[in-house]
N, C-alpha and C positions, 0 to 999 in steps of 0.2 A: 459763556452762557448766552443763551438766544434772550434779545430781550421782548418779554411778554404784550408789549404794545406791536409791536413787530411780525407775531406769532398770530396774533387775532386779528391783524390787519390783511395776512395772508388766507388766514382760515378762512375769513369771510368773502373772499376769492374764489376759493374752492368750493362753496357753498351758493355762491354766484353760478359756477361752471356747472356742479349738478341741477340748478334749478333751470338751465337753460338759456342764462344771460349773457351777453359776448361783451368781450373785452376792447376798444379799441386798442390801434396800433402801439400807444404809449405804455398805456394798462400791460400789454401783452409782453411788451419790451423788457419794463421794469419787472414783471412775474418771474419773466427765463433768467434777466440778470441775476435773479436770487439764487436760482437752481443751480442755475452754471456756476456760483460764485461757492454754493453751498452755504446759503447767508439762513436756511429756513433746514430742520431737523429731515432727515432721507424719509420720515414718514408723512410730513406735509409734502416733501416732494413727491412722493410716489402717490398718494391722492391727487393732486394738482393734474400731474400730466396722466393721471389715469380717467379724471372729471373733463379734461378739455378733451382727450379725444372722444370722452360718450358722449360731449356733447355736438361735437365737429367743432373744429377750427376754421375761420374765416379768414378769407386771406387777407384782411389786417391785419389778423391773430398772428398767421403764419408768416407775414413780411416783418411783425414785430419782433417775434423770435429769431428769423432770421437775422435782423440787425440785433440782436442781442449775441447772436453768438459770432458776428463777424468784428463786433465789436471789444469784446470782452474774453472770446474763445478763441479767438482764429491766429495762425503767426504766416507770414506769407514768404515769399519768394518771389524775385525781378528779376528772370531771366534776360537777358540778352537774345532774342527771336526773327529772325527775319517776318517771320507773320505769327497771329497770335493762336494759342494753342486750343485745340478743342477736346473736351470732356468727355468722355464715357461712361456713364454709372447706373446702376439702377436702385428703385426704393426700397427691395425687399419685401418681404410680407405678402408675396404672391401664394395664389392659393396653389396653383400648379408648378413646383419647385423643379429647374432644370439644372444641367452641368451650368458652371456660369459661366459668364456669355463675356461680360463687358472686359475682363481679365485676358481671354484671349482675343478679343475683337481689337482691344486699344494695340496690342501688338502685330496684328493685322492692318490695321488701317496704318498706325506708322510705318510698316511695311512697304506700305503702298503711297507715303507721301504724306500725308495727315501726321502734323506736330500736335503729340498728344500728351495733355497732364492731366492724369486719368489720376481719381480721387478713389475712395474707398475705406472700410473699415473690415472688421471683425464679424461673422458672423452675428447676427439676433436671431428671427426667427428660423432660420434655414440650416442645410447642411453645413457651408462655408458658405465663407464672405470673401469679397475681394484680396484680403490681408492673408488670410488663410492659404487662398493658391499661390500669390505670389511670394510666400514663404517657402513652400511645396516648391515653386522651383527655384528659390535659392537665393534669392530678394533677399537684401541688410533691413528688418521693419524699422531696428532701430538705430540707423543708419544715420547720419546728421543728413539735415534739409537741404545745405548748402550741396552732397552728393547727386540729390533729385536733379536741382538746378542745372548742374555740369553736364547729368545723364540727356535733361531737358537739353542743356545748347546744345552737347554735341551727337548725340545720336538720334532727339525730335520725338523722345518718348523720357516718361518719367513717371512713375506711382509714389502717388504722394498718402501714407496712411492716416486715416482721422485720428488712430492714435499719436501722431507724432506732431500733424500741424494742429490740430486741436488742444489748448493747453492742458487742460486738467478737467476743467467739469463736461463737455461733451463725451470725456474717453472713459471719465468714472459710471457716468450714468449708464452710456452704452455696456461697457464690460458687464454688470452685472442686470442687465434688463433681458425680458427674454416674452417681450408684447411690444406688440407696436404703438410706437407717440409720434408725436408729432418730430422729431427728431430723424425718424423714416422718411421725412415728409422736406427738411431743412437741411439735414446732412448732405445730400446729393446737389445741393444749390450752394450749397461754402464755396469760398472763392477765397483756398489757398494760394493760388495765381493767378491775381487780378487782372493779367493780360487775357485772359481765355474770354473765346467771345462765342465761343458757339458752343453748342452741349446737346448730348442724344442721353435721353433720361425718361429710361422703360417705367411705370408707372404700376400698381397694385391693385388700383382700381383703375374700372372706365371714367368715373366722372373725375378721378383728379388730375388725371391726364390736361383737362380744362382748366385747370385751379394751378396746376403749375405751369400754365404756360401767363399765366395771368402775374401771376408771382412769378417769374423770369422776368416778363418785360417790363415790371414796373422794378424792378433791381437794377435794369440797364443791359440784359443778356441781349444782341443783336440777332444771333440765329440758334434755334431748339426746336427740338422734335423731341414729345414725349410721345411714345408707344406704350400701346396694350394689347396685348397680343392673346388669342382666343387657341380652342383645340374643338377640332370639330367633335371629337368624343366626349366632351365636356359641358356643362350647362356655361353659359357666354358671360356667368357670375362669378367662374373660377378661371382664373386668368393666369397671364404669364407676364410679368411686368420685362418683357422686350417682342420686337419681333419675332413673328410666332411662324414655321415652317407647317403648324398644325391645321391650322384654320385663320380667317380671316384676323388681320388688326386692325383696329382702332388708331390713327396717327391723330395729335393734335403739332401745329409745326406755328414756331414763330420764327417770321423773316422781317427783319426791318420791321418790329412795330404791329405787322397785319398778324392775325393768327387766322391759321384755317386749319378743318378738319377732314378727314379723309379714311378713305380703307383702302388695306393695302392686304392682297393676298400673294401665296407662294406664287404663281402663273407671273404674276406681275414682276416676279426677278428671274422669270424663267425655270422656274424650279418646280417640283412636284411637292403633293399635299405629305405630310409624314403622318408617324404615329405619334403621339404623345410618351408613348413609352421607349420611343429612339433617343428622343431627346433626356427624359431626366434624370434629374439628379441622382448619382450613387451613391452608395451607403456612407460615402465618409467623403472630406474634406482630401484626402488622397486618392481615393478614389475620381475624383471630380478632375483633379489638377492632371491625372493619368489620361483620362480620356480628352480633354482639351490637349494636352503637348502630344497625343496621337495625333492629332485633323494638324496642328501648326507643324508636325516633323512631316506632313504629308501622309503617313500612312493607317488616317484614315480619311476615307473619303466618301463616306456614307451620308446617315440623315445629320449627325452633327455638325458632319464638315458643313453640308447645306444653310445648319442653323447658323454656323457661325460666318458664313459667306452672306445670308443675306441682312446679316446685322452690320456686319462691316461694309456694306450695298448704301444701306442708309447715311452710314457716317461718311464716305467719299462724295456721296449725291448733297448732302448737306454743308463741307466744306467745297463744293467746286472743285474735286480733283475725279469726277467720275457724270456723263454727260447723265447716266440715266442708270434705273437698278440693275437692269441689265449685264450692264457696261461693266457696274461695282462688284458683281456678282466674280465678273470674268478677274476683274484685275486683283479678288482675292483671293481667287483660286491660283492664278499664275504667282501672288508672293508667297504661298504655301508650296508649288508646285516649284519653285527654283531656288528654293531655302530661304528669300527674305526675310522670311517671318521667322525662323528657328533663330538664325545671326542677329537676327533685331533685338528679340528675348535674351541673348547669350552678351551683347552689348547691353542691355540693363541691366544684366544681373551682374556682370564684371564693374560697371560704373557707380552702381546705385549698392553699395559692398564696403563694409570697413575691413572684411578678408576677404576678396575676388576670388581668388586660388578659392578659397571653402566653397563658397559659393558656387563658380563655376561644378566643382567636383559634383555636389550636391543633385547641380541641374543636370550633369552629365551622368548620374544613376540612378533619377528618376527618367531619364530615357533609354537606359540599358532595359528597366524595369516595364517601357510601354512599347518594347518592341516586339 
């Protein structure tokens, strides 16, 4: 039983949030501890994180929560790394929903050199989630962590699911929510692999783009770029939480400490404007996973390949393995164009696998099926 002094000490929190009071960082810490813990009944918690996001989260709010769940939620992994690994994610909750990006891009950029432990979940608001495609191609989700790790030292790529490093209250909340909290907002900032130092993390909105670079560097992230990516058929309000082939983005970038911000358009990686309807989303979670392992087996090379060549542009230009977008542009088209990228994917999904053989099989017929 919840005890009742407990219950009205939280209510009164929530009732705080509606009337537009913010929490510091401790307040905010101790609130998510409860949720995560499931210390408060699923209907204060669904008030709670429905009262902070109408009200906005500040980023004490959001670094409290974030040490709430790194503290309380998170289980990690100590690879063994010649250099440390960089992140790929985005927030979700974008209003212009595309194929996803960060799923094929982390396999691209490993491809191309970049040691990647690319984080991820379940679908919320969207077609698929990260978890979703990398199932679709054949990925163990619930695979033991210690397999991530091995996939991490020896092949320089690894997806690690929120369901599986996340212990219990992140993966309950998530599995049945279907609005965005602030969890959209912290999920993609977890630091399942405390070695990772750098992170590309496409954003939902323009201004939090701002707000999470501010909350990176007071966490200790040494290099991020969060993007927000525009469609020129679009009002500049409905966005694409990564770089956008459509129309101008929005980059906020932290290096060592300084944050700056920038626009970055398609011309600028040498590429041409698209449509917005080349790039999105298909009707389904299979759908999605088919059109991505076309542009990685090479045979496609249209507006998506593009999308997904200039998101992997930023993550080489960001880790130092590519002088300029340019540059990034070419050397993702060459690990698509000589199979890197297909071998890369077919070595995680054999490593990251408590049955390889299935797994493998699996990836090998949904590419029967994208050709």
């Amino acid at each position: 039983m919840y005890e009742e002094e407990k219950l009205r000490a939280f209510g009164a929190v929530i009732g705080r949030l509606t009337a537009g009071e913010d929490l510091d960082r401790h307040q905010a810490r101790e609130c998510y501890r409860q949720v995560l813990l499931s210390e408060q009944p699923e209907l204060q918690q669904g008030a709670f994180l429905a009262a902070h996001m109408a009200k906005g989260p500040t980023i004490e709010e959001i670094a409290g929560c974030w040490e709430a769940v790194l503290r309380y939620d998170t289980q990690t992994i100590e690879p063994q790394l010649a250099e440390p690994p960089c992140d790929i994610v985005g927030t979700g909750s974008d209003a212009l929903k595309t194929v996803n990006v960060s799923s094929p891009v982390a396999v691209i950029a490993a491809a191309c050199g970049v040691t990647v432990c690319k984080k991820g979940a379940q679908r919320v608001t969207g077609v698929s989630g990260a978890s979703e495609i990398f199932a679709a191609f054949g990925l163990d989700l619930a695979a033991p962590l210690e397999l991530a790790r091995r996939s991490l030292e020896d092949h320089g790529l690894a997806y690690l699911p929120g369901e599986s490093f996340l212990k219990s209250g992140w993966a309950r909340l998530v599995q049945h929510m279907r609005f965005t909290s602030i969890f959209n907002i912290v999920g993609p900032l977890t630091m399942p692999c405390p070695q990772t130092d750098s992170l590309v993390l496409g954003v939902y909105r323009r201004d939090l783009a701002r707000t999470m670079a501010e909350i990176a560097r007071s966490i200790g992230v040494r290099r991020a770029l969060f993007p927000y990516g525009t469609s020129q058929q679009h009002p500049p309000e409905l966005g694409i939480d990564e770089v956008s082939v459509c129309g101008p983005t929005h980059c906020v970038e932290l290096r060592e400490g300084e944050i700056i911000e920038y626009t970055l358009t398609p011309e600028d990686f040498g590429l041409s404007t698209r449509r917005y309807e080349e790039i999105a989303s298909r009707r389904d979670a299979r759908g999605n996973a088919l059109a991505a392992l076309q542009v990685l087996a090479g045979r496609d090379q249209g507006p998506l390949a593009d999308f997904l060549a200039a998101n992997t542009a930023v993550v080489l230009t960001l880790t130092g393995k590519a002088r300029d977008l340019k540059e990034g542009v070419d050397q993702a088209r060459q690990a698509v164009a000589t199979g890197r990228a297909l071998d890369k994917l077919k070595e995680l999904v054999a490593t990251q696998n408590r049955e390889p053989s299935r797994g493998l099989a699996r990836l090998e017929g949904l590419l029967r099926e994208a050709a």
